[in-house]
Backbone as JSON, one array per atom type, in Angstrom:
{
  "sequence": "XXXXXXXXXXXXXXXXXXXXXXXXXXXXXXXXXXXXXXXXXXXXXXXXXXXXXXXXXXXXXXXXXXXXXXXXXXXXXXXXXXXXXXXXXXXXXXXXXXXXXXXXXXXXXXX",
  "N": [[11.86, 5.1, 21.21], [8.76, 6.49, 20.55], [7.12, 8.6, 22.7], [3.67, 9.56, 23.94], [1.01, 10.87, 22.07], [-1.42, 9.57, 20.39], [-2.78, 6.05, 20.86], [-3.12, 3.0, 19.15], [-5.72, 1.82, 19.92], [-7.34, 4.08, 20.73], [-7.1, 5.42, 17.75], [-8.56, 4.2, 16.57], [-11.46, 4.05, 17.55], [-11.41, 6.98, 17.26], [-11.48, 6.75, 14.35], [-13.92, 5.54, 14.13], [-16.08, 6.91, 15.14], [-15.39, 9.03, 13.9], [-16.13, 7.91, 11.16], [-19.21, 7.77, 11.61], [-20.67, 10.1, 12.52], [-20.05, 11.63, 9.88], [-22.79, 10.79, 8.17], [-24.33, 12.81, 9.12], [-22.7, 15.24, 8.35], [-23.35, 18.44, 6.31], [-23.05, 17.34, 2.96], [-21.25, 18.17, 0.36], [-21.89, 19.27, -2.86], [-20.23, 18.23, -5.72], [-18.83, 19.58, -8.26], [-19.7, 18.49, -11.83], [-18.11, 17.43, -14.69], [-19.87, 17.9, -17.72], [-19.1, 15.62, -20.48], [-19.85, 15.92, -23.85], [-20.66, 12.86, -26.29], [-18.32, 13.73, -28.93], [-17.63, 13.25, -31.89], [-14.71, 12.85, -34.36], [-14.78, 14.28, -36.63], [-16.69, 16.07, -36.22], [-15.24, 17.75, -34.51], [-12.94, 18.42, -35.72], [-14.13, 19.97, -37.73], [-15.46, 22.14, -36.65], [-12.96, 23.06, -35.52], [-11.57, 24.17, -37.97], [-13.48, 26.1, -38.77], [-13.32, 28.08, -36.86], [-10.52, 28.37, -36.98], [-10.77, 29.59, -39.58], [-12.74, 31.47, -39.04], [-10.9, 33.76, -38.03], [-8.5, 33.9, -39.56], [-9.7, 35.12, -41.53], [-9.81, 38.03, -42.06], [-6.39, 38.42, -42.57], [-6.1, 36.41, -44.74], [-8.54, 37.82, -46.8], [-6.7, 39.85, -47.14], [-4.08, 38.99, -48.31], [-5.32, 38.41, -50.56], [-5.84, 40.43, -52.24], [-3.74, 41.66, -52.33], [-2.16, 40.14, -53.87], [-3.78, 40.15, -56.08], [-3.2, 42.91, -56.67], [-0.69, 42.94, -57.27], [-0.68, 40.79, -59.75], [-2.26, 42.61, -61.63], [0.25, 44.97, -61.34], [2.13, 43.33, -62.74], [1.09, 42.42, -65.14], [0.88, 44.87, -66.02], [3.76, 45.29, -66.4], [4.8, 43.39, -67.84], [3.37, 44.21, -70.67], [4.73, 46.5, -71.03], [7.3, 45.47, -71.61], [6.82, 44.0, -73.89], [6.1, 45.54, -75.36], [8.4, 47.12, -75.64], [10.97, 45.34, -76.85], [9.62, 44.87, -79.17], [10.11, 47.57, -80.45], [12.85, 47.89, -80.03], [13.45, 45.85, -82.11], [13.03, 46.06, -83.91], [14.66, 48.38, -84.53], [16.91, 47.28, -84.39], [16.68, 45.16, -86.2], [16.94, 47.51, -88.66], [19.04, 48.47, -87.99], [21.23, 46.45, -88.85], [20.38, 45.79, -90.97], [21.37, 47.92, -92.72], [24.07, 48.54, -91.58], [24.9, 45.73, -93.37], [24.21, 47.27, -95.76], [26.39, 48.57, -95.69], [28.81, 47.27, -95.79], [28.26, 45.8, -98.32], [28.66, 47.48, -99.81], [31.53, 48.22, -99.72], [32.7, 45.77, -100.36], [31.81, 46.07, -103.13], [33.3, 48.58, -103.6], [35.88, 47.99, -103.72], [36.54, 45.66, -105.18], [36.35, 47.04, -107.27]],
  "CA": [[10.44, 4.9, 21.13], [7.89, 7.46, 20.79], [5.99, 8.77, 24.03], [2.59, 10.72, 24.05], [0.17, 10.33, 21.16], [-2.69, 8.79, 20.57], [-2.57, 5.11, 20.63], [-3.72, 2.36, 18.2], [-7.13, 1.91, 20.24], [-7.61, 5.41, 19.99], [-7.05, 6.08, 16.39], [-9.48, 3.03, 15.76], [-12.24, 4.76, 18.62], [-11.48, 7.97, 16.72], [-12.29, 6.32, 13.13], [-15.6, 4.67, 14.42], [-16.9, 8.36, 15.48], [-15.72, 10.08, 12.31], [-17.49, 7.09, 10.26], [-20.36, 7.42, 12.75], [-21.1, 11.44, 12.08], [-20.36, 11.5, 8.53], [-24.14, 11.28, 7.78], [-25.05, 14.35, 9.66], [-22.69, 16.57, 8.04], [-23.73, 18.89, 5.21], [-22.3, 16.87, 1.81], [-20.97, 19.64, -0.3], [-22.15, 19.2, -3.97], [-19.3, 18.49, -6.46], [-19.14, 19.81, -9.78], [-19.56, 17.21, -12.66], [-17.84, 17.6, -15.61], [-20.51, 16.88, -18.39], [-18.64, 15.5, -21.4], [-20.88, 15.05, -24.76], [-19.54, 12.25, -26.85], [-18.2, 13.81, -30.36], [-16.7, 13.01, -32.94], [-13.46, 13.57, -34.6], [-14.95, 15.14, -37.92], [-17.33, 17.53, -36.0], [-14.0, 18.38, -34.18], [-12.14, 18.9, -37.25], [-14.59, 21.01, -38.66], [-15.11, 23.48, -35.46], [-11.66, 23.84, -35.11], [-11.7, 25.0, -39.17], [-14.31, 27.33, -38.32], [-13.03, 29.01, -35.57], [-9.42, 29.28, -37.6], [-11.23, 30.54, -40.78], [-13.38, 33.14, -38.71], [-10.02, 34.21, -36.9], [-7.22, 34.43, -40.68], [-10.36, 35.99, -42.53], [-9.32, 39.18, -42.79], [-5.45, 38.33, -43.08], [-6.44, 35.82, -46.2], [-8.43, 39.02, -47.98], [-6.03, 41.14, -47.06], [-3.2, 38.88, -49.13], [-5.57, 38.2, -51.89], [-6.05, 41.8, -52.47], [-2.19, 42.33, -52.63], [-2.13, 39.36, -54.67], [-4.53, 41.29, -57.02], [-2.41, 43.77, -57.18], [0.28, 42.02, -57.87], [-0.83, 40.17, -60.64], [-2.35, 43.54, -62.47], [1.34, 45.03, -62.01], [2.68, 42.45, -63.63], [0.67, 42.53, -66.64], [1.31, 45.83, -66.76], [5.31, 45.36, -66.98], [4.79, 42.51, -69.11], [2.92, 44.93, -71.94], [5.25, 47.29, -71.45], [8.25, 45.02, -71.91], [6.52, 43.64, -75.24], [6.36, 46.69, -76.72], [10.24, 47.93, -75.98], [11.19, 44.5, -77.55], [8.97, 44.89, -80.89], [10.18, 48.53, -80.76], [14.05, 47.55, -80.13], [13.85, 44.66, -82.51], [12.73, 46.96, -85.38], [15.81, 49.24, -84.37], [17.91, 46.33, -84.43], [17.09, 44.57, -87.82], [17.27, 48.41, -89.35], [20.62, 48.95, -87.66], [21.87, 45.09, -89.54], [20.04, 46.72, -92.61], [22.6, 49.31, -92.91], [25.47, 47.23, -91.65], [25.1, 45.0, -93.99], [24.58, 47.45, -97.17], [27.92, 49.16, -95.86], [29.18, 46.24, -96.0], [28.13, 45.46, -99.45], [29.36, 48.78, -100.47], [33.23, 48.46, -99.27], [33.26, 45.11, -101.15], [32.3, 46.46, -104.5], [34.25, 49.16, -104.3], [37.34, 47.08, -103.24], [36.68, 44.96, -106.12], [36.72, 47.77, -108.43]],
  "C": [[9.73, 6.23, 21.35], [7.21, 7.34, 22.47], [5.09, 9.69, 23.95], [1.93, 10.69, 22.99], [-0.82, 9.96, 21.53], [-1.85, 7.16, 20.11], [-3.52, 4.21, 19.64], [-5.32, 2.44, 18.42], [-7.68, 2.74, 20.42], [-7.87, 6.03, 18.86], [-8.31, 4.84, 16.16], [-10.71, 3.86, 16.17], [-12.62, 5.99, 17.75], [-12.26, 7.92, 15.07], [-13.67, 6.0, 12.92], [-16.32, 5.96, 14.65], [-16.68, 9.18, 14.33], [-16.63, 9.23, 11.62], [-18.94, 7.7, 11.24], [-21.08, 8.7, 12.22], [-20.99, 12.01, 11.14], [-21.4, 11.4, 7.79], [-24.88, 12.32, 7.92], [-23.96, 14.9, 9.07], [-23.1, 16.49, 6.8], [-22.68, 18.51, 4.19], [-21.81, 18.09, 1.29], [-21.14, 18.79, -2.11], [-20.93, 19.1, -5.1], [-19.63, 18.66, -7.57], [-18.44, 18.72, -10.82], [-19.0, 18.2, -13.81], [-18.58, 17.01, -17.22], [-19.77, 17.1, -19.84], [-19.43, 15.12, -22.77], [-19.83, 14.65, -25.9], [-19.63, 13.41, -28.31], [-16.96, 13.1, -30.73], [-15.61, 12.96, -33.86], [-13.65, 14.64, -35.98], [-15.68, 16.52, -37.52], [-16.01, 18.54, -35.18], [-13.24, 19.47, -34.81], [-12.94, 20.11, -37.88], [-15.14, 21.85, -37.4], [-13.89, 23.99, -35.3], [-11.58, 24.7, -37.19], [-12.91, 26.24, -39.29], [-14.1, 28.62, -37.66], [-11.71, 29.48, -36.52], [-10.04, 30.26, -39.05], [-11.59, 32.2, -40.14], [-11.81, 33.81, -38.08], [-8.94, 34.5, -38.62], [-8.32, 35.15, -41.88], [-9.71, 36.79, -43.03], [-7.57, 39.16, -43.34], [-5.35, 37.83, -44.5], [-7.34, 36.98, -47.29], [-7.59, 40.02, -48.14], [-4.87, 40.95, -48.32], [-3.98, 38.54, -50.33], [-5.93, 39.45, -52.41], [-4.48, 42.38, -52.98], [-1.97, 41.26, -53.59], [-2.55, 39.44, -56.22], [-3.37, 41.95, -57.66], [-1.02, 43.75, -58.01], [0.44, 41.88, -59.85], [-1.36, 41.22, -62.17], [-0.85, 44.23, -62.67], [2.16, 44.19, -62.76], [2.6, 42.45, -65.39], [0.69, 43.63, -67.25], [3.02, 45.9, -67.46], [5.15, 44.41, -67.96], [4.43, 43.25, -70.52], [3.43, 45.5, -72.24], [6.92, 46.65, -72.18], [8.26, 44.12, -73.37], [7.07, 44.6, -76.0], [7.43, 47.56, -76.35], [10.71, 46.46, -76.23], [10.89, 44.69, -78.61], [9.85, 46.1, -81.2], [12.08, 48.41, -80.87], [14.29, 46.3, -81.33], [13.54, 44.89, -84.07], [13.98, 47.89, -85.54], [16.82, 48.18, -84.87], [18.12, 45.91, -85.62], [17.25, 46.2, -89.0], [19.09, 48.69, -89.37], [21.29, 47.65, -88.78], [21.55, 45.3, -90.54], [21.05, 46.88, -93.32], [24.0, 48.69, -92.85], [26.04, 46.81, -93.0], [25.08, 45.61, -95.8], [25.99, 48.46, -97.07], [28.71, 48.66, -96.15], [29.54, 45.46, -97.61], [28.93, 46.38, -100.44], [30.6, 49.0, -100.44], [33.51, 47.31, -100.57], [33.06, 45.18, -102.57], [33.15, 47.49, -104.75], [35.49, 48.64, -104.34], [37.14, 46.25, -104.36], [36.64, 45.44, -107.4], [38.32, 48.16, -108.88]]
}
């Protein structure tokens, strides 16, 4: 068994005097948390706000290289036209020739 404490009619004694002087002390002010209701769309569209202003410059940065891009491209593409037209004129000249050497073995062979 415990010895020394306060006893039950004590702690009760003790409760009745804290309740009791609990009006005289100074309250202390708590801070409220004021919540205003929104919405889930005004949500949605602050949080797209805030990420837009924040990948701005990354998003012009890749449509700028994207640019660029897309002009080299069209440059290899023009250039790869015209060494096709220019190989493909070589080509049917070269099968030209071929083909009148060709012509030329079998008449003389049939002479």
């Amino acid at each position: 068994m415990f010895t020394g404490g306060a006893s039950k009619p004590d702690v009760a004694r003790m409760h009745k005097e804290a309740n009791a002087a609990a009006p005289a002390r100074k309250k202390r002010k708590r801070k409220s948390i004021i919540q205003t209701p929104t919405d889930g769309a005004s949500d949605v569209e602050r949080v797209a706000s805030l990420l837009d202003e924040k990948i701005k410059g990354d998003i012009d940065r890749v449509e700028g290289k994207v640019d660029e891009l897309h002009d080299s491209f069209s440059q290899l593409q023009d250039v790869v036209k015209k060494h096709i037209s220019e190989n493909l004129f070589k080509w049917l000249a070269l099968q030209l020739s071929y083909k009148k050497i060709l012509d030329s073995f079998v008449s003389l062979s049939g002479q």
